[in-house]
Structures are given as C-alpha cells and as structure tokens.
Backbone as numpy.savetxt, mean C-alpha at the origin, in Angstrom:
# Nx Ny Nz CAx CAy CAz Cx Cy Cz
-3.22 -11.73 15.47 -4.06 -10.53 15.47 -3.18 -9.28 15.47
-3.37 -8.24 14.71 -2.97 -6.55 14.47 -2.88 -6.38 15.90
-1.80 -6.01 16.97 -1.85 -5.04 17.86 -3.19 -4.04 18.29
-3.09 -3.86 19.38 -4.35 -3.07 18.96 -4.17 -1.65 18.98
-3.04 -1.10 19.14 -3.00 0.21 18.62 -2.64 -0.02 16.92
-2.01 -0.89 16.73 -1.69 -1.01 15.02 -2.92 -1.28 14.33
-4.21 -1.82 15.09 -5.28 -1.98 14.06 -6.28 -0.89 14.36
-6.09 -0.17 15.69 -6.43 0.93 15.97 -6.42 1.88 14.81
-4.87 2.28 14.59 -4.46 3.25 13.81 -4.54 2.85 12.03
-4.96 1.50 11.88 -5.40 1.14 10.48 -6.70 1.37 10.05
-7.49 0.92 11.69 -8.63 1.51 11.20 -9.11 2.68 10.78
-8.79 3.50 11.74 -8.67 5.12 11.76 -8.73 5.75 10.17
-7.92 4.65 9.78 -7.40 5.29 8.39 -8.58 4.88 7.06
-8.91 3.46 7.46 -10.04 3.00 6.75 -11.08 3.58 6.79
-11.05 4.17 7.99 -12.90 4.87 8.52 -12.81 6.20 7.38
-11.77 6.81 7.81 -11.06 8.06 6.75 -11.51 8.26 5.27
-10.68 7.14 5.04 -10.65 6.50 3.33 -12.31 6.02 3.25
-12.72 5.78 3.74 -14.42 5.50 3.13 -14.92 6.71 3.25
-15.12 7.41 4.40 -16.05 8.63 4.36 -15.87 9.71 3.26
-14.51 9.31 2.95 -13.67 10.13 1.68 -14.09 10.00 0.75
-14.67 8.96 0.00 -15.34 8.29 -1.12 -14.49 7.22 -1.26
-13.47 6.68 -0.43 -12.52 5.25 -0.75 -11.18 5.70 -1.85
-11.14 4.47 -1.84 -9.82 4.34 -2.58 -10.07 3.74 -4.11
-9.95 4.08 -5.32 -9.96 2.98 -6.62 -9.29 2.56 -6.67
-9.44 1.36 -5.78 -8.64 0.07 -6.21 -9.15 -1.08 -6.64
-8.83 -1.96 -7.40 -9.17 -2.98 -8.25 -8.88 -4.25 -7.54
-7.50 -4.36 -6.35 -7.26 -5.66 -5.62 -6.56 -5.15 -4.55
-6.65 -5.68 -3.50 -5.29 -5.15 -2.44 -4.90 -6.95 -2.47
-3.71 -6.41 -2.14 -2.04 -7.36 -2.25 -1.56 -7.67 -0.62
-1.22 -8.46 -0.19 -0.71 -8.53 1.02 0.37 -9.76 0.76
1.48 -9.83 1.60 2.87 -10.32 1.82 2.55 -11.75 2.65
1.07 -12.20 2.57 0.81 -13.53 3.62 0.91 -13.42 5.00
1.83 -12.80 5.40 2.08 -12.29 6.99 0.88 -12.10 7.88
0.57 -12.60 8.93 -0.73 -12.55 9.48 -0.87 -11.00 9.85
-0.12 -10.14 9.79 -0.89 -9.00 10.70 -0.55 -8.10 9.04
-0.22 -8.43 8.00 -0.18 -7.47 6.70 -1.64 -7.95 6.11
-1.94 -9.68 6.26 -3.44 -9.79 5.61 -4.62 -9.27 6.64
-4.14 -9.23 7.86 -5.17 -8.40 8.54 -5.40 -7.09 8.49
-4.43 -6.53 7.92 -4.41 -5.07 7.88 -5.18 -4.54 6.28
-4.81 -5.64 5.55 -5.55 -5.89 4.44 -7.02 -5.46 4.14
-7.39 -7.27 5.34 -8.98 -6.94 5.22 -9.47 -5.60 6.21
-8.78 -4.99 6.91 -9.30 -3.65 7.62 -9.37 -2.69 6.73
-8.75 -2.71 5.66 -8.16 -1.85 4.58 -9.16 -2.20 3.02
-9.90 -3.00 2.92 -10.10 -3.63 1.76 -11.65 -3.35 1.90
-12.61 -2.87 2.88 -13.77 -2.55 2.68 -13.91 -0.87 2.23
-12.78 -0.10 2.09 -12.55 1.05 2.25 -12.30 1.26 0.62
-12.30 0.13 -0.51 -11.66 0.24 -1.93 -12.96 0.02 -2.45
-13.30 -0.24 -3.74 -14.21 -0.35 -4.56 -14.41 -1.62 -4.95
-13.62 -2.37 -5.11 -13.49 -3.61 -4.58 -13.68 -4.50 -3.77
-13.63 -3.86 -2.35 -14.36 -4.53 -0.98 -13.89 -5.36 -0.59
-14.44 -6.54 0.19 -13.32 -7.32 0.73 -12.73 -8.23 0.10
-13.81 -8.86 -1.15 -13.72 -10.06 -1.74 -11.71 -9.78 -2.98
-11.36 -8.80 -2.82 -10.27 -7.75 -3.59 -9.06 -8.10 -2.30
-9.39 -9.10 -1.52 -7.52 -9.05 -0.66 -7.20 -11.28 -1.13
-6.02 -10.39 -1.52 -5.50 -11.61 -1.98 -3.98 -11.71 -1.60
-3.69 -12.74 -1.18 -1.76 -13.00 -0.64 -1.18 -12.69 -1.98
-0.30 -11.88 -2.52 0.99 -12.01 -3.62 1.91 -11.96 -3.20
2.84 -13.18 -3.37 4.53 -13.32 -3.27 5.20 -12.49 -4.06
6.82 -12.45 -3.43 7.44 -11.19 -3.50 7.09 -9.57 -2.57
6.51 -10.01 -1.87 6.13 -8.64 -0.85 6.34 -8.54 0.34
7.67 -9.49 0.76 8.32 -9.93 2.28 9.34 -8.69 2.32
9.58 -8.75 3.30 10.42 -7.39 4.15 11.68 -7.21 3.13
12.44 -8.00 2.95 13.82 -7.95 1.83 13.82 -8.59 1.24
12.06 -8.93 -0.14 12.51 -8.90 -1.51 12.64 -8.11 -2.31
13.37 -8.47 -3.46 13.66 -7.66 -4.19 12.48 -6.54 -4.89
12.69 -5.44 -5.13 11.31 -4.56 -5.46 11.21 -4.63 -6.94
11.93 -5.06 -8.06 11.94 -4.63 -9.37 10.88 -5.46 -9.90
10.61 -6.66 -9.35 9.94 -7.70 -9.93 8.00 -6.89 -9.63
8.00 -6.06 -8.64 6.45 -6.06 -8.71 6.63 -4.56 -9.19
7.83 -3.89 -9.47 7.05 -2.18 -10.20 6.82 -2.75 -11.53
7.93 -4.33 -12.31 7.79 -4.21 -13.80 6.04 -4.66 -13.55
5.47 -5.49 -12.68 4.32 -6.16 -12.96 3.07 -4.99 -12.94
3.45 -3.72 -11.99 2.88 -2.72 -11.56 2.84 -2.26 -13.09
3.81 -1.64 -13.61 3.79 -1.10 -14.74 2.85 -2.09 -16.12
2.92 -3.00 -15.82 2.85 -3.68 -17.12 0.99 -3.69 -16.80
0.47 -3.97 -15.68 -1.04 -4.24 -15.02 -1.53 -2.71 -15.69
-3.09 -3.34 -15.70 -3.72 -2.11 -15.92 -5.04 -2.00 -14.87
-4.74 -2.45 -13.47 -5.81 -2.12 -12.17 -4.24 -1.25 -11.38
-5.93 -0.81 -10.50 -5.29 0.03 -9.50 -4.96 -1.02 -8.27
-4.02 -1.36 -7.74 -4.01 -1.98 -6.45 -3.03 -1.60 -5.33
-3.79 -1.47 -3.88 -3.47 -1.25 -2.55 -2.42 -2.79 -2.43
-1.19 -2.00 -1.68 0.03 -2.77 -0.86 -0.15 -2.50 -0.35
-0.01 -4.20 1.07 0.16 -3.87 2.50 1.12 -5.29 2.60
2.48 -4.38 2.79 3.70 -5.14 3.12 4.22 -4.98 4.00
5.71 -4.66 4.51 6.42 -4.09 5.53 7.74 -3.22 4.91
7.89 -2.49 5.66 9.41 -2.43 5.58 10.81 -3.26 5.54
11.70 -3.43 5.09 12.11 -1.57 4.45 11.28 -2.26 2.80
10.61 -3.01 2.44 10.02 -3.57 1.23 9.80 -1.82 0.69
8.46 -1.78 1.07 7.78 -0.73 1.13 8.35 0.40 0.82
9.34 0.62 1.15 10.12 2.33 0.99 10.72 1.57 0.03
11.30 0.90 -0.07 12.45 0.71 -1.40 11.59 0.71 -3.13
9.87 0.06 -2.65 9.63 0.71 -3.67 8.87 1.69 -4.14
8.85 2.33 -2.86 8.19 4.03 -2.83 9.44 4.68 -3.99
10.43 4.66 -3.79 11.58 5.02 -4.05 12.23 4.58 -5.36
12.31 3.50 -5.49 12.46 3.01 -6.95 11.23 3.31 -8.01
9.77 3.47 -7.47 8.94 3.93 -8.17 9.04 5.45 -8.74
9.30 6.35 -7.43 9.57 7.99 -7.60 10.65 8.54 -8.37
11.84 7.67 -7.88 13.11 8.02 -8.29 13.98 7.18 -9.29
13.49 6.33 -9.38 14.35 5.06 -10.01 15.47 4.31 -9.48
15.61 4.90 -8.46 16.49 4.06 -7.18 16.08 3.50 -6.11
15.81 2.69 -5.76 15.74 1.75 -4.47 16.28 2.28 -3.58
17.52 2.92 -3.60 18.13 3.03 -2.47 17.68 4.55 -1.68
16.86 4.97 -2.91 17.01 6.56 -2.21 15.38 6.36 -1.63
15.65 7.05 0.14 14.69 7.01 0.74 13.61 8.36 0.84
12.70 8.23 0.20 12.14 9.22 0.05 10.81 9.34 0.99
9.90 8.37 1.36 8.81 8.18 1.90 8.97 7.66 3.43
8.55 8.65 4.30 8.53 8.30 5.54 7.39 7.74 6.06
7.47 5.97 6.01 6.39 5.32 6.04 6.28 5.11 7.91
5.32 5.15 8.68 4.77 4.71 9.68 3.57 3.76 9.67
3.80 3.26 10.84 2.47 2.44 11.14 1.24 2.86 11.09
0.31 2.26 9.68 -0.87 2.36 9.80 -1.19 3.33 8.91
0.31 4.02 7.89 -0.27 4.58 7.43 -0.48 4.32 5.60
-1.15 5.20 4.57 -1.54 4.99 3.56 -0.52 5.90 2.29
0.08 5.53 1.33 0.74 6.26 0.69 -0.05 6.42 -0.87
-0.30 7.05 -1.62 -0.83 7.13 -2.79 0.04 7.15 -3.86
0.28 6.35 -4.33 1.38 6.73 -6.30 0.57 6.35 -7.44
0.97 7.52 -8.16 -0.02 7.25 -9.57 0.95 7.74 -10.93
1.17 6.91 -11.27 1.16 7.35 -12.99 0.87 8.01 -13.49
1.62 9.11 -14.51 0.85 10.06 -15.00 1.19 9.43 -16.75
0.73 10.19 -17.59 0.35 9.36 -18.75 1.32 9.50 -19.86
2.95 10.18 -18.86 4.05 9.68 -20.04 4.67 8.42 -18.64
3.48 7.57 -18.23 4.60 6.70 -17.69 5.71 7.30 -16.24
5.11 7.91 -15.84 5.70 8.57 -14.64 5.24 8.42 -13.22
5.58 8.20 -12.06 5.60 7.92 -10.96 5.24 9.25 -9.94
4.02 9.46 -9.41 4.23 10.42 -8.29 3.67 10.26 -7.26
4.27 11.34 -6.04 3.33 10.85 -4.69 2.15 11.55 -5.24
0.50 11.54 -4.86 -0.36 11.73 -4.93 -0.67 12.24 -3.43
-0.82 11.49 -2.40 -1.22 11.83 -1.43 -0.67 10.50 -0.13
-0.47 10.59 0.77 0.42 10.16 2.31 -0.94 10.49 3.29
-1.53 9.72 3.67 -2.29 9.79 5.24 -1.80 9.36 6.25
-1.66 9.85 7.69 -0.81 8.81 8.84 -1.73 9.52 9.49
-2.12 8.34 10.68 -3.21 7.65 11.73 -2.99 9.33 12.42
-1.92 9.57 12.53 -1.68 10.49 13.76 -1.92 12.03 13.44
-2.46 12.34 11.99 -3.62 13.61 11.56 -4.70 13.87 12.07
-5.12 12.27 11.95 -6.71 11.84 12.10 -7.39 12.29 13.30
C-alpha cells in the first residue's frame, strides 16, 4: 500500500486534475512496483481513459535505460501518463527537453505531476508541473 502521506499527496493531485477537466490521456504506464501501480490507479480515474487505461510497461524501473521508451513515445500516437520512480523519471524529463539524460532539469517530488508535449516540428516541452504542496 502507498504510504499514506504519499497517497495522501497523490490524491490531492488527482482530486485537482479532475476538477480541472483531467488529463488527455489515452493509457497510464506504471513500472509494476506495488506503490507506482497504486499510484497509477489513484491517478487513472483523473484521465479520459479512467481506470480500465493502467497497465504495467517494462523498462520503467528506477535505472533503466530511458531511450527505449522516448523512441516508443515518439513513434506512439496516444497521450500517456508515467508513474515510475526516480532517477528513471528525471533522466527522461531531460533527455525528452534537452536531449541529454544527464542534464537535470525537472525537480520531481513525491506525488507530483509533470506535463510534456510535443509541439508539431517534433519538439519536447514542459507544459505544466503540479506538486501536492500548492494544493
């Protein structure tokens, strides 16, 4: 089970993201990890998609490699919510923004939501960052 300030502060964010009009997303992704698929389904009634949209994808553990899911990111044509861990997560905040992995650009915390979108020459940007501790 999520901690309960960690599912606290996920929820927070879900309650957020719905009253907002949600998220367009097409699937959320989770790393199998019991407290990333729980954070998932806290996270997955809040998309357009709903719950039946959380599904385990490999390659989304703490130190795999990130290149393998931006080419799949790039190549897909849905929108889909990650819920992985660190340092996963920043490396491909970062390789998405910048084209480097290594450069840390996104200061990810617990619980919170990062937005990247494509713009239509094929480009990477932040969109929008929510953390529990605005709310």
């Amino acid at each position: 089970m999520v901690p309960e300030n960690g599912a606290g502060a996920v929820q927070k964010i879900a309650n957020f993201l719905r009253t907002s009009g949600g998220v367009e997303a097409d699937t959320v992704w989770h790393s199998g990890k019991p407290r990333a698929q729980q954070t998932a389904e806290l996270l997955a009634p809040a998309t357009r998609a709903g719950a039946e949209a959380v599904m385990h994808h490999d390659g989304l553990a703490p130190k795999d490699t990130v290149e393998p899911i931006k080419r799949e990111l790039e190549q897909g044509n849905s929108n889909v919510v990650i819920v992985g861990h660190l340092p996963f997560l920043g490396r491909l905040a970062a390789l998405l923004l910048t084209g480097n992995a290594d450069n840390e650009v996104v200061a990810f915390q617990l619980g919170c939501v990062v937005n990247l979108n494509r713009d239509d020459a094929g480009r990477w940007k932040l969109e929008w960052m929510i953390v529990p501790k605005l709310l």
